[in-house]
C-alpha positions as CSV (number, residue, x, y, z in Angstrom):
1,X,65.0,72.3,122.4
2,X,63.0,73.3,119.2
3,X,64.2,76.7,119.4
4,X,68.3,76.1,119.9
5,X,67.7,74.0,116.4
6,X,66.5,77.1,115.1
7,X,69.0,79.3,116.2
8,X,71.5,76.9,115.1
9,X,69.8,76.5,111.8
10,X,70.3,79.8,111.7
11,X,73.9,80.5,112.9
12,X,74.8,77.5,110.2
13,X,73.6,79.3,107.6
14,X,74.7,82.7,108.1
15,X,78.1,81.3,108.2
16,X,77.7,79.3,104.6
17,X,76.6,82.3,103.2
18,X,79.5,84.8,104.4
19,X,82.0,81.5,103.5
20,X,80.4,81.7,100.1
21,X,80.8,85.6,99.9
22,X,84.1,86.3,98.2
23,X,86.2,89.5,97.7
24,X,85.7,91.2,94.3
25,X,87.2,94.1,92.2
26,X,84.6,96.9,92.6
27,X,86.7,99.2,90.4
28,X,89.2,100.0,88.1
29,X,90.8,103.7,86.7
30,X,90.9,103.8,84.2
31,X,87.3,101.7,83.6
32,X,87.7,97.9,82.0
33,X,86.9,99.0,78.5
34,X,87.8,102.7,78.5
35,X,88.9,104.0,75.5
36,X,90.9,107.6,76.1
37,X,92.1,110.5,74.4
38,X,95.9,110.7,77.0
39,X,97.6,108.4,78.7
40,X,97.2,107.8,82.8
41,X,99.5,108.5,84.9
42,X,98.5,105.8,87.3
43,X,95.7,102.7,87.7
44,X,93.6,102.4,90.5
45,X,92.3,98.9,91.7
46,X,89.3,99.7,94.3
47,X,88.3,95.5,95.6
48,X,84.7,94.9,97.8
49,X,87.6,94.2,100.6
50,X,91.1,94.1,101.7
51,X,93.7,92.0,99.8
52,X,97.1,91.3,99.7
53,X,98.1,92.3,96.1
54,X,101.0,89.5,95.0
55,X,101.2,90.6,91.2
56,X,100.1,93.6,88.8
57,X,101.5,94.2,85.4
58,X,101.0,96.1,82.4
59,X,101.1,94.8,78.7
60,X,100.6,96.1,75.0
61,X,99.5,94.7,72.3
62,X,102.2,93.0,70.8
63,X,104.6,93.8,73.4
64,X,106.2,92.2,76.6
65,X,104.6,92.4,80.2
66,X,105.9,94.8,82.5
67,X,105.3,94.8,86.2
68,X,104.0,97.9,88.3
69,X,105.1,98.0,91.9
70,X,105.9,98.3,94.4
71,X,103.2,96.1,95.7
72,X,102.0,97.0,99.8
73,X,103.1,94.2,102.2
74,X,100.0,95.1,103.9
75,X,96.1,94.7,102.9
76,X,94.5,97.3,101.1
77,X,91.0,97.9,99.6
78,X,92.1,100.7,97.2
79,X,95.7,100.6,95.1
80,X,97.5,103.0,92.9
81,X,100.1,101.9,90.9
82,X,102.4,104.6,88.4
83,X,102.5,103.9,84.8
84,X,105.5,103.7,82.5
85,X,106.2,106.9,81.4
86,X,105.9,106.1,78.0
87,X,102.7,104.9,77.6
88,X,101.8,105.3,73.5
89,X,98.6,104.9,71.8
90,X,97.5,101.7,72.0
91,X,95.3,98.6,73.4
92,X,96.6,97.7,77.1
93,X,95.4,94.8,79.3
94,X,96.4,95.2,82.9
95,X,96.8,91.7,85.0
96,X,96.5,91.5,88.6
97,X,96.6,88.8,91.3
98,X,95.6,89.2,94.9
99,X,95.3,87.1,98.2
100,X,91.6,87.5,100.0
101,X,91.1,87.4,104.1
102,X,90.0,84.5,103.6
103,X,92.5,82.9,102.0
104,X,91.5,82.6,98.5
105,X,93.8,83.4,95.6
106,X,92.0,85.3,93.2
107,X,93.4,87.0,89.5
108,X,92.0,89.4,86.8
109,X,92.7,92.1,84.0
110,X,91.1,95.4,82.8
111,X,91.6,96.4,79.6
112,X,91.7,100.4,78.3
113,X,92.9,101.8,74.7
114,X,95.0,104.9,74.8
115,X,94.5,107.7,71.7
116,X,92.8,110.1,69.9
117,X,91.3,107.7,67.9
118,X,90.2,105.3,70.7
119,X,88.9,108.9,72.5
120,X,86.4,109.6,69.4
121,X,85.3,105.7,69.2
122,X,83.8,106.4,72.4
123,X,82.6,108.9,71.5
124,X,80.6,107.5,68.9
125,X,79.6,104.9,71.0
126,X,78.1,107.2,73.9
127,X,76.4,109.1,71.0
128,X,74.6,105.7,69.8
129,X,73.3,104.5,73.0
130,X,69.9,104.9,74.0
131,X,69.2,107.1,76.4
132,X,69.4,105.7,79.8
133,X,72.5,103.6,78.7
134,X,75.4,104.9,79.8
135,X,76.3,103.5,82.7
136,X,80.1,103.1,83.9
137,X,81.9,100.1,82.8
138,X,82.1,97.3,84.6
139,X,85.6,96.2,86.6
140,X,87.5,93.1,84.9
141,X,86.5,89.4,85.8
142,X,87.9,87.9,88.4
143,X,88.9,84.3,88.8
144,X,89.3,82.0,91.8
145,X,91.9,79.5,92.6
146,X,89.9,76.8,91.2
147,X,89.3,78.3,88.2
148,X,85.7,79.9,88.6
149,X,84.3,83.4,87.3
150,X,83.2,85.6,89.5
């Protein structure tokens, strides 16, 4: 009897833990925080998992949203999406949404600056880190349905 307890014990909490696990945005091109000399021609979303992407749109500084599609019916770990063709120099925040196996409705943004100016800031910041430093940057935050950062 002792051991079945265990093994349940066990079971139980190997299931907790993968209900606790959530899907995640492993990746973004360009890189949350990237600062480039010419414009993409695409953005890549890379998550830990399949998801149904619902939403992803593009935005300026100072200017109006503009959706990116079309978005796959299907679930995907990796997504490319075309650019406007006339992305300028500039600060851009990209939003996304997506739908997890598991049900859960999670959202998020990268952001990247477009330029010659924003290509030499980096630059200059690469140049000032300490050796050992420059690691890639981080994909955007994600947020669950309930409002939590991930």
């Amino acid at each position: 009897m002792k051991r079945n307890t265990v093994a349940l014990l066990a079971v139980a909490t190997f299931i907790a833990d993968a209900a606790l696990a959530h899907t995640e945005l492993a990746a973004t091109v360009p890189a949350d925080g990237a600062m480039i000399a010419d414009a993409p021609e695409n953005v890549q979303l890379t998550f830990s998992e399949p998801v149904r992407l619902t939403a992803l749109s593009i935005q300026k500084d100072g200017e109006r949203k503009q959706s990116l599609g079309p978005l796959p019916s299907e679930t995907i770990k990796e997504f490319s999406a075309a650019l406007p063709a006339m992305i300028e120099d500039g600060h851009y925040v990209v939003t996304w949404r997506a739908l997890s196996d598991d049900t859960h409705v999670m959202n998020g943004e990268f952001m990247f600056a477009v330029g010659a100016e924003a290509a030499h800031q980096s630059q200059m910041n690469h140049a000032n880190m300490p050796a050992g430093e420059h690691h890639g940057m981080p994909a955007g935050e994600r947020h669950d349905e309930h409002g939590g950062t991930h």
